[in-house]
C-alpha positions in Angstrom: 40.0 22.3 18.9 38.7 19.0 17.5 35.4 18.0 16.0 33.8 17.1 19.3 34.8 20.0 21.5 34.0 22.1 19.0 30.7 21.1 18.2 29.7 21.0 21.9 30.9 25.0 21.9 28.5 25.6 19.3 25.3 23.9 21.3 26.3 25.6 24.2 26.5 29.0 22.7 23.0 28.2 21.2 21.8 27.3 24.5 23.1 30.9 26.2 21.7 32.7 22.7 18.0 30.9 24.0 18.8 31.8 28.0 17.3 34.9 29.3 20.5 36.3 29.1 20.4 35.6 25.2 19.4 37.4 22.3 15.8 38.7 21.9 15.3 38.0 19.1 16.9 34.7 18.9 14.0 33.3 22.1 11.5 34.7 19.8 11.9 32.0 17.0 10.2 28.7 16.8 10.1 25.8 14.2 8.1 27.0 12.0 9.2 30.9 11.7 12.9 29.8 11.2 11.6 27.5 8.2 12.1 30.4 5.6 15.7 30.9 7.1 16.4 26.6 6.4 15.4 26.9 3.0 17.6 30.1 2.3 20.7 28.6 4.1 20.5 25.4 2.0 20.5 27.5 -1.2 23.3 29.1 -0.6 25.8 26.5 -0.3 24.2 25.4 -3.4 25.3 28.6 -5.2 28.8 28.9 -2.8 29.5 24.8 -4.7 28.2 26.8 -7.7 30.4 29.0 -7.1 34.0 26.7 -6.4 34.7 29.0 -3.5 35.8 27.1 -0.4 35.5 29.8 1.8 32.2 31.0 1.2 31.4 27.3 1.2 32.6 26.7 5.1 30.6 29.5 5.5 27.4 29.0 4.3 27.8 25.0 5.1 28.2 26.6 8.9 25.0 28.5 9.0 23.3 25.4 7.6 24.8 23.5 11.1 23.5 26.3 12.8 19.8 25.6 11.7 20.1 22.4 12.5 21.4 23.5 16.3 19.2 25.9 16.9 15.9 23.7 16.1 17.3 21.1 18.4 17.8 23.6 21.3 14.1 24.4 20.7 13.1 21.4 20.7 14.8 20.6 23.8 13.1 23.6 25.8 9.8 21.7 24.4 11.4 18.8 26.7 11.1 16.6 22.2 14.9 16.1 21.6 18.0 17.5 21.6 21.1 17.8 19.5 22.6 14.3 21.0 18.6 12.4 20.0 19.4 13.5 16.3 23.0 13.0 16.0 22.3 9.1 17.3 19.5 8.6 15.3 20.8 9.9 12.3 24.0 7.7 13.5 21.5 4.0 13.4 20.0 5.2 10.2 23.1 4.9 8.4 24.8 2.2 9.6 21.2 0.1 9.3 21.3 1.3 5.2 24.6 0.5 4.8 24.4 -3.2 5.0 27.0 -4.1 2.3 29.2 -2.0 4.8 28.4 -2.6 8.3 26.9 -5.8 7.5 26.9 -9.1 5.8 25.2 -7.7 2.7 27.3 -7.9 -0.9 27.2 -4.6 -2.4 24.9 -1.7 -2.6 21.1 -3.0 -3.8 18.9 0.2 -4.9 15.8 -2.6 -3.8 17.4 -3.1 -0.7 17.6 0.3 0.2 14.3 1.3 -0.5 12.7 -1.6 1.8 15.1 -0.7 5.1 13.4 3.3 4.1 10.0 1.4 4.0 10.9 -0.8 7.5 12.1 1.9 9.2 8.1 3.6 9.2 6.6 0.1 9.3 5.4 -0.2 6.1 6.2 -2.7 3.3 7.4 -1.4 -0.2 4.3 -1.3 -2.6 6.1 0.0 -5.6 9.9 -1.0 -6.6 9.8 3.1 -7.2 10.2 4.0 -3.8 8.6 6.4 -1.4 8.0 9.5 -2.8 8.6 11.9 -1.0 6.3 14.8 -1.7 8.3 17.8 0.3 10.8 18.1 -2.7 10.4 21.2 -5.0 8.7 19.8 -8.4 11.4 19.3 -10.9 13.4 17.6 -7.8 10.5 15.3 -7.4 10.6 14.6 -10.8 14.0 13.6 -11.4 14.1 11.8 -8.0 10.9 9.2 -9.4 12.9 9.2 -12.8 16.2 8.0 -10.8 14.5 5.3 -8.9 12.8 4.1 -12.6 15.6 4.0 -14.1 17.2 2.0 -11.0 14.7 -1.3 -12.3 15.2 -0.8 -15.6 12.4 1.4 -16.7 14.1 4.0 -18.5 15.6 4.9 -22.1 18.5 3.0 -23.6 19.8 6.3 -25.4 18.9 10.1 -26.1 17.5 9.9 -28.8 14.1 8.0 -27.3 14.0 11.4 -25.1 14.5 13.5 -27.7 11.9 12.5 -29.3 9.4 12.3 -25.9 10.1 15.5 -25.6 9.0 16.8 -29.1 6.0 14.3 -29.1 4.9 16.0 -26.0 5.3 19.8 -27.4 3.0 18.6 -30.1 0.7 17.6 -27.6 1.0 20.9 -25.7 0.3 22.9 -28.7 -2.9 20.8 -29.5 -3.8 21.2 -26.0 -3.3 25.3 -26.3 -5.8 25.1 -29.6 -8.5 23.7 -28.0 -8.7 26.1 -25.2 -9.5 23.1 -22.5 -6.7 24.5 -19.5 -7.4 21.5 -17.7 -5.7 19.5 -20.5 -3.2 22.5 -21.2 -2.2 21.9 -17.8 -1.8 17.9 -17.8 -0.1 18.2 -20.9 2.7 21.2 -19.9 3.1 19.2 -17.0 4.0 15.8 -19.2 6.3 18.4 -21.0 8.5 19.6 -18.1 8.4 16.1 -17.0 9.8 15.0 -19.8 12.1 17.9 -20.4 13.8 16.9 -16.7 14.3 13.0 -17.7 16.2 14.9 -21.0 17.8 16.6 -18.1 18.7 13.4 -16.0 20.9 11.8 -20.1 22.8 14.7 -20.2 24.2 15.2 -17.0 21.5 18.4 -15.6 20.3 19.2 -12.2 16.8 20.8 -13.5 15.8 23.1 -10.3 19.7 24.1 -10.2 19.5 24.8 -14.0 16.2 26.9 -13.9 17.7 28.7 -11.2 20.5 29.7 -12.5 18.5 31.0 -16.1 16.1 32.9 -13.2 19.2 34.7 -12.1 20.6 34.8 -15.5 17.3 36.6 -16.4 17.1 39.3 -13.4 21.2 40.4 -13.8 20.1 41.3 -17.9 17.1 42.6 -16.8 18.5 45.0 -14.1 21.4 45.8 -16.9 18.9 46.7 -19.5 17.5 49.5 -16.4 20.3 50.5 -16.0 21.4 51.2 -19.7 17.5 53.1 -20.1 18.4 54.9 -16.7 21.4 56.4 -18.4 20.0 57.4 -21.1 17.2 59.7 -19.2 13.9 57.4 -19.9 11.4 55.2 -18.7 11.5 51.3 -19.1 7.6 51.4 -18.8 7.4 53.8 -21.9 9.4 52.1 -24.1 7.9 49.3 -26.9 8.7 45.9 -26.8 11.2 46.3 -29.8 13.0 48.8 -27.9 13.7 46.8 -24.8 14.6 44.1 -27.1 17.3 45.9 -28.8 18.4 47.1 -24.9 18.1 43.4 -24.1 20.2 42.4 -27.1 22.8 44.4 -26.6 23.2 43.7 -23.0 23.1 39.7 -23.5 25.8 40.5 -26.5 27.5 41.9 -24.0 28.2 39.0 -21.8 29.0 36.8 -24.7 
């Protein structure tokens, strides 16, 4: 079966899932309560690259697709859009941004780019930064601004200049934490992750994949260091904080 056949199987067993002949709960669901399920399908096929597995990549790629069919099949029982309205807008948008390839343009232009993004909503480009687009998670939004600084020259020449953002800004932190004022604790923990993710951007680190992976990192110890008290016959919640460390220590010991 090719691409196109294959794909139009797929909308048309969307469409019977939505029929009255469908799936309960599948006509229950609307925009908004499949937005959790978008979110978690996205993440997954960010730990299944993680991961190198081209399996559970096809996989978890294929229930991304299917978010994307299923909110066009609503939308097209709401009489919006459907599946073919996407695929040709999407279809315009990339041949208009790709100039230097589909047109006369000489190369790829970061300026350029930014002011078809800005035409495209009828608005002029006030900052050679870009639109920001608010909708990403923090540390995404960070390194996204930091990119498109970086793109105009605004940027450090070298590590070290970070290096040495990043301790100025722990400095400030600390003063900040003396003085008890949590307005300027927050501004100034904020100025340190943001710096810590343009340290992130010189050595080749995706911060929100990073964090995640030390969250998970975190929870597998943690659930190890239960497991090891379990065992043993006692109760995490009555043990001191230098017992669970030495549980902790010998479980991270353990995966080293």
């Amino acid at each position: 079966m090719n691409a196109g056949k294959a794909f139009e199987k797929l909308v048309e067993i969307m469409h019977i899932l939505r029929s009255d002949d469908g799936c309960e709960w599948d006509r229950k669901q609307t925009h908004a309560s499949l937005k959790p399920y978008l979110i978690e399908e996205a993440y997954e096929v960010l730990h299944a690259i993680d991961k190198g597995d081209d399996e559970e990549l096809k996989e978890e790629l294929g229930d991304l697709l299917l978010q994307v069919v299923f909110h066009a099949q609503i939308a097209a029982e709401r009489d919006a859009f459907d599946i073919s309205d996407i695929i040709k807008k999407l279809t315009n948008k990339l041949v208009r941004r790709h100039p230097h390839v589909f047109g006369e343009s000489e190369g790829y232009s970061y300026r350029q780019w930014e002011e078809i993004k800005a035409s495209e909503k009828g608005k002029k480009m006030k900052s050679v930064i870009g639109e920001i687009n608010r909708a990403l998670p923090a540390l995404s939004l960070a390194r996204r601004v930091q990119e498109n600084a970086s793109e105009v020259g605004f940027d450090w020449k070298d590590n070290s200049g970070v290096y040495e953002k990043v301790k100025e800004e722990f400095k400030e932190l600390e003063e900040a934490i003396k003085t008890g004022d949590q307005r300027k604790i927050d501004e100034e923990f904020g100025d340190l992750l943001f710096s810590l993710v343009n340290l992130s951007r010189f050595i080749s680190v995706d911060p929100e994949i990073s964090l995640r992976r030390s969250t998970e990192k975190f929870v597998n110890r943690f659930r190890a260091v239960e497991s090891l008290i379990k065992e043993e016959g006692l109760k995490i919640e009555k043990l001191s904080l230098e017992e669970l460390d030495t549980y902790w220590n010998k479980v991270k010991e353990g995966d080293e």
